[in-house]
N, C-alpha and C positions, 0 to 999 in steps of 0.2 A: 422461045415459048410460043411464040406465029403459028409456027407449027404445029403446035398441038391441038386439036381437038375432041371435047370428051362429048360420047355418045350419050345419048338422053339415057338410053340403059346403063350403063354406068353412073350415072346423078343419081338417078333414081334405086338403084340396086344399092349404092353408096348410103343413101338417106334410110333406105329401109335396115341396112347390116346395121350402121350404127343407133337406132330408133330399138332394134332388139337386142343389139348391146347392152344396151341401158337400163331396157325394162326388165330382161332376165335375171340378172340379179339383184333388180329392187322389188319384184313378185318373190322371188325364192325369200328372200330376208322377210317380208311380209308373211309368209305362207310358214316358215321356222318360227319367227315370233309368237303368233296368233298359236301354234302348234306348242310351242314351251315356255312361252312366257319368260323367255330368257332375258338378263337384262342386255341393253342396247352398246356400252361399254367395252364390251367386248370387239365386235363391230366395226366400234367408229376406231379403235386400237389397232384391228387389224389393215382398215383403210390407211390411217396416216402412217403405219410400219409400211407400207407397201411403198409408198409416195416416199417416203424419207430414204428408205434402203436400196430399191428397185431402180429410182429414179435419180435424186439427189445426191447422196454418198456413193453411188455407182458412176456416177458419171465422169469423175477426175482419171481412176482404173483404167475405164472403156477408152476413154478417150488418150490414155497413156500406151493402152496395148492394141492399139486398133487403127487410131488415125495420127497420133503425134509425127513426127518424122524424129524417126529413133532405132535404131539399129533391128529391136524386137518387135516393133510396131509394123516396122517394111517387111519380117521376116512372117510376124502374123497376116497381116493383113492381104500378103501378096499370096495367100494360098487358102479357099475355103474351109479348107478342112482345120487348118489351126485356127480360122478366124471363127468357127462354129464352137470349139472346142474350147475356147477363151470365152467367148460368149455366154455357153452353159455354164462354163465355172463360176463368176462371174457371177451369173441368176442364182445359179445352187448356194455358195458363199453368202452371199450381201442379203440376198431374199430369208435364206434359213436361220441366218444367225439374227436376222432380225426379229425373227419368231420367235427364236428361244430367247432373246435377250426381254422383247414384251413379257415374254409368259414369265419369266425374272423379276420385272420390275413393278411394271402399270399394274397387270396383271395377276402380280404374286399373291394375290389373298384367294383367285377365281380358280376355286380346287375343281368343283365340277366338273365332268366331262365334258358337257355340253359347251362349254366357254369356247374348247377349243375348236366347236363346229362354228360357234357363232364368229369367232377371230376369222375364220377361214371365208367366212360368207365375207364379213369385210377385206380382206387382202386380197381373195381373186377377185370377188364381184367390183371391187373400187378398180382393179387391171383391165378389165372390160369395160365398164364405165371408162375411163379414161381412153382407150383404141376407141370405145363409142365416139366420143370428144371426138378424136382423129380424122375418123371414117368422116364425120359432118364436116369436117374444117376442111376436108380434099373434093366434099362435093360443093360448097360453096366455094371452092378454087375454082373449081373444073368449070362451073357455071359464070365465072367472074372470066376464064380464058376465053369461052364460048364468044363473049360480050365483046371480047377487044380488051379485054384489059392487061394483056399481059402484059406489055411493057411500063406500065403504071408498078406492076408486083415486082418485075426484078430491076427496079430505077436505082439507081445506087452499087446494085451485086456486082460481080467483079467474072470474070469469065469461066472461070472455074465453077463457081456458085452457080450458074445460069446454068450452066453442064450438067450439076449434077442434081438439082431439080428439075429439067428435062429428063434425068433417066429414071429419077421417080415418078415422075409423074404419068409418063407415056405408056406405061403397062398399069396404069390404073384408069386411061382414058378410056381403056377401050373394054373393061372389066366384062363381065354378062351379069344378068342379076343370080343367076344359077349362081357362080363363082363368089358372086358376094354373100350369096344366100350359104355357102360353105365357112365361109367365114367366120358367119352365127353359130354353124355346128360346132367349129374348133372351141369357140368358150364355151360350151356345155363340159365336155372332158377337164379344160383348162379349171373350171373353177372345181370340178370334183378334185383335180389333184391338190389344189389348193388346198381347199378343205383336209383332204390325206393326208399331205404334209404336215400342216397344223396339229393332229389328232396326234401323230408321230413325234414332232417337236414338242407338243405339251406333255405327253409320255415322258418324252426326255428331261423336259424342265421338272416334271414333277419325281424323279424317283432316280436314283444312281445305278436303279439295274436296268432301265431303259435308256440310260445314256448312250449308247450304242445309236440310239433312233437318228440322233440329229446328226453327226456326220451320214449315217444312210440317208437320211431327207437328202442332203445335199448333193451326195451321188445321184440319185435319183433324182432328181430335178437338173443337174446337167444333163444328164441321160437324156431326157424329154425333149429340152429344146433343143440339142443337140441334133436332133431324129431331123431337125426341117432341114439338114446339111443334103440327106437323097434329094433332096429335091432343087435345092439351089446348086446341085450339081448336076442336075439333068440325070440321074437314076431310072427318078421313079415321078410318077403326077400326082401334083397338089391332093388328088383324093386319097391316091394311097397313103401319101404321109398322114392324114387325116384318118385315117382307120387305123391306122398306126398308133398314132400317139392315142388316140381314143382307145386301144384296147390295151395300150400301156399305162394309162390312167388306169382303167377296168382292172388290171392287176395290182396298181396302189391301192387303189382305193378297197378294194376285196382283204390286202393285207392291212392297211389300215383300221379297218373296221375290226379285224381279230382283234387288233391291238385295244382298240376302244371298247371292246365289251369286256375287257380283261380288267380295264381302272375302274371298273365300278361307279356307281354315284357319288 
C-alpha cells in the first residue's frame, strides 16, 4: 500500500462523483413528490428491496459462483466473459423478483401506476446512494494513504488481501475528475432503467396478461450489466460503454412508458 499514491484530482473528483450520487436521486424523489404527491411508501419499499435482494440475499450465489474455490466458481471466474454473464444473471434474478415479490406483498393494495415510478425512484436512487457511500469511503482512503497510513489499514490482512486491495485501489488513485464526472453520467440512465423495470414488474405483478413483463425485466437487466464485459475486456472505452447502456436504457425506458400509459390510473 507504500506504493500507492492518490492524486488530489482523484480525492476530489471522488468527493464530487459521490456528493452527486446522492443528491441526484434525493432532488429527483423531491422534484416526483411535490409533482404527485405520491405517498412516500412506495419509495422507502423500493430502497430496502434493493438492499435486501441486490446486496444481502445475493451475496452467498455471488460468492458461490464467482470467488468460492469450487469446480464452477474456477471455471467462472477464470474467464470475463462467464464471469460477466453470471453477474448480470444474478442482478436480473435477485434484483427483479424482488420487485415483483414487493409489488406482491408490501405493496399489493398500491394499484396506481405511479406507485410503480415512485418504487423505482427508491430501488435505483438508494443503488447510487449507496456507490455514493462507496465513492466517499475510497476518497477518505485515498487521503488516509496519502498521510502514511497505510500500514495502520492493512494491520492484521494476510498477503493475499493486501494484493487485492492494491489492485483496487491503484486505478482509482490515479482517476481524472472528467472520469469521475462520467461516473455521475452512468446513474442518470442506471436509475431511468430502474424505474422501467419497475413500471414492467408492476405490470406483471398487477395483471396475468403482462406476466410476460417480469421474466423480460430480468433479461433485460442482464443484458445491461452485462454490456460493461467490452469494456473490462479491452473492446471498447469506458465512454462508449456509457453511451451504450445509456441508449440501452433509452430503449427500456421508451418501451416501458408504452407499457405505463396502457394500466391507466
Amino acid at each position: 500500500m507504500d506504493n500507492i499514491h492518490f492524486t488530489d484530482e482523484a480525492i476530489t473528483g471522488l468527493v464530487v462523483q459521490s456528493l452527486l450520487m446522492m443528491i441526484i436521486p434525493i432532488v429527483l424523489l423531491i422534484v416526483w413528490k411535490v409533482k404527485t404527491h405520491e405517498k412516500i411508501l412506495p419509495v422507502i419499499v423500493g430502497a430496502v428491496t434493493w438492499l435486501l435482494f441486490a446486496i444481502i440475499l445475493k451475496l452467498a450465489p455471488s460468492y458461490f459462483l464467482l470467488q468460492h474455490d469450487n469446480p464452477a466458481a474456477r471455471t467462472i471466474s477464470g474467464n470475463i466473459w462467464y464471469t460477466m454473464i453470471a453477474a448480470g444473471v444474478l442482478a436480473g434474478v435477485f434484483e427483479e423478483t424482488g420487485r415483483f415479490i414487493a409489488f406482491k406483498t408490501v405493496l399489493k393494495k398500491y394499484e396506481n401506476r405511479r406507485s410503480s415510478i415512485s418504487y423505482g425512484i427508491g430501488h435505483g436512487g438508494f443503488e447510487s446512494i449507496y456507490i455514493g457511500f462507496q465513492m466517499l469511503s475510497m476518497a477518505f482512503l485515498g487521503a488516509a494513504i496519502n498521510m502514511g497510513m497505510g500500514a495502520q489499514i492493512t494491520a492484521g490482512a494476510d498477503e493475499a488481501t493486501i494484493t487485492a486491495m492494491t489492485a483496487q485501489l491503484t486505478p482509482m488513485s490515479i482517476l481524472t475528475f472528467g472520469e469521475c464526472l462520467l461516473g455521475v453520467f452512468e446513474r442518470i440512465p442506471s436509475i431511468a432503467a430502474h424505474i422501467a423495470f419497475s413500471v414492467l414488474v408492476f405490470a406483471a405483478a398487477r395483471s396475468r396478461k403482462h406476466l410476460y413483463l417480469y421474466p423480460l425485466a430480468i433479461v433485460l437487466h442482464a443484458l445491461t450489466d452485462f454490456s460493461i464485459v467490452f469494456y473490462q475486456a479491452g473492446l471498447v472505452p469506458m465512454w462508449a460503454i456509457e453511451i451504450i447502456i445509456a441508449g440501452f436504457a433509452a430503449v427500456i425506458v421508451y418501451f416501458a412508458s408504452r407499457v405505463y400509459r396502457r394500466l391507466g390510473d
